[in-house]
C-alpha positions as CSV (number, residue, x, y, z in Angstrom):
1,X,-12.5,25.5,-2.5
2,X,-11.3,25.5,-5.9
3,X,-11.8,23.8,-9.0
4,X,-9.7,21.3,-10.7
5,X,-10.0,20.2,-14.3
6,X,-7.6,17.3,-15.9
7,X,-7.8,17.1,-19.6
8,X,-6.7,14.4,-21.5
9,X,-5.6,12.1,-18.8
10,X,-4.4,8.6,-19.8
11,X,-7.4,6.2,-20.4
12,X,-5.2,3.6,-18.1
13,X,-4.4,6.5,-15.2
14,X,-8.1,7.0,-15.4
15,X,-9.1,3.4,-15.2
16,X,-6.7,2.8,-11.9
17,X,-8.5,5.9,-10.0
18,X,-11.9,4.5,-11.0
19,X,-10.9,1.4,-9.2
20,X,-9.5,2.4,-6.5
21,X,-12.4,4.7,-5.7
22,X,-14.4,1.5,-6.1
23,X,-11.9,-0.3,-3.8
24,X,-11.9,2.3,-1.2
25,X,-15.7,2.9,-1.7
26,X,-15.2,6.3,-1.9
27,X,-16.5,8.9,-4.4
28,X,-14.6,10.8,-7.1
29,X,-14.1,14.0,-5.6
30,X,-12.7,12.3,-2.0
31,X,-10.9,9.9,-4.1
32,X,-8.9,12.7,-5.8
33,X,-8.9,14.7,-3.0
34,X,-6.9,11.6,-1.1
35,X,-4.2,11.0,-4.0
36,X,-3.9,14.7,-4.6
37,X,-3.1,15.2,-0.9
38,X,-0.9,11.5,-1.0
39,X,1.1,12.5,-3.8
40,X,1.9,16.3,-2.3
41,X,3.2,14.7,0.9
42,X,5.7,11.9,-1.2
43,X,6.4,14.7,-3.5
44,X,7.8,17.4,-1.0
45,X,9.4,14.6,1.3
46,X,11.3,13.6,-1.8
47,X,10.2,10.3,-2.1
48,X,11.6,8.6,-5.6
49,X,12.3,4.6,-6.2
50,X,15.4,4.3,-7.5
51,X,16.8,0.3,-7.7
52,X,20.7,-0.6,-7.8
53,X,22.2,-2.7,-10.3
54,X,21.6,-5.6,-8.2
55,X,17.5,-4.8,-7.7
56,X,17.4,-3.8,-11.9
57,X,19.0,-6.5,-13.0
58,X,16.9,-9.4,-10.9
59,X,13.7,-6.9,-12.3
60,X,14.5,-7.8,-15.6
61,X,15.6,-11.6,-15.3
62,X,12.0,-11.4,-13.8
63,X,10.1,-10.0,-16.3
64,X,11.8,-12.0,-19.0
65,X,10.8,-15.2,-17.2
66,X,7.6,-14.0,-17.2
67,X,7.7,-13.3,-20.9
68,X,8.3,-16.3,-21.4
69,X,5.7,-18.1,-20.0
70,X,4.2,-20.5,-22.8
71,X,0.4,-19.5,-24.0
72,X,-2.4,-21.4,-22.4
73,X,-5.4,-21.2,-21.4
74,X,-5.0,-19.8,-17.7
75,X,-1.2,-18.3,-16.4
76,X,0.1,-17.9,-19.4
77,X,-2.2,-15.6,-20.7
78,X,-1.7,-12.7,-18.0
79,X,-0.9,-9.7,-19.5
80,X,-1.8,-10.9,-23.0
81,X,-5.2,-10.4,-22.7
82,X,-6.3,-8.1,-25.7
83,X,-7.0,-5.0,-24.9
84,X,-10.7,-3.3,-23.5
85,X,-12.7,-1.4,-26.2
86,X,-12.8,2.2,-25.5
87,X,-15.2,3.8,-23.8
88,X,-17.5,6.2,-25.9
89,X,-16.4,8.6,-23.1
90,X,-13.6,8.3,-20.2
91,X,-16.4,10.3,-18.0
92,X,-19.4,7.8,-18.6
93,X,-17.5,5.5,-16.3
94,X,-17.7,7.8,-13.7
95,X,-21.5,8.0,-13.9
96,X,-22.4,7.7,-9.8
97,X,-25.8,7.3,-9.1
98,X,-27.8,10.4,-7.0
């Protein structure tokens, strides 16, 4: 089988793999072996969201309600939270134990 190497993915890409291996309980290697082999099959069936007027325009009267959601302590806070320090390293999250 061959190798793949991804340099320089997005921290947040990264982040969402990591937990949905951890969701999924799988490791790594068959975690990206299931969204390579995912994202192929949407690919070549063509598979794009695309929203009408109708669909974009309730999306953004959404998120604008959202945004406007006064700060508190509990609801108002999602998606405000600051953001996680950096790893010293994307792969020390990745660390499985042998």
């Amino acid at each position: 089988m061959t190798d793949l190497v991804l340099r320089d993915i997005d921290p947040e890409m990264a982040d969402r793999i990591k937990r949905l291996a951890d969701a999924r309980g799988w490791n790594m290697h068959v975690t990206l072996e299931n969204l390579l082999q995912r994202g192929l099959q949407a690919c070549e069936a063509g598979l794009e969201v695309h929203l009408d007027d109708r669909e974009s325009t309730a999306l953004e009267q959404a998120i604008a309600a959202l945004e406007g959601v006064p700060r508190d302590e509990g609801f108002g806070l999602i998606g405000r939270a600051p953001p996680a320090p950096a790893p010293t390293h994307i792969l020390d999250r990745w660390v499985e134990e042998i």
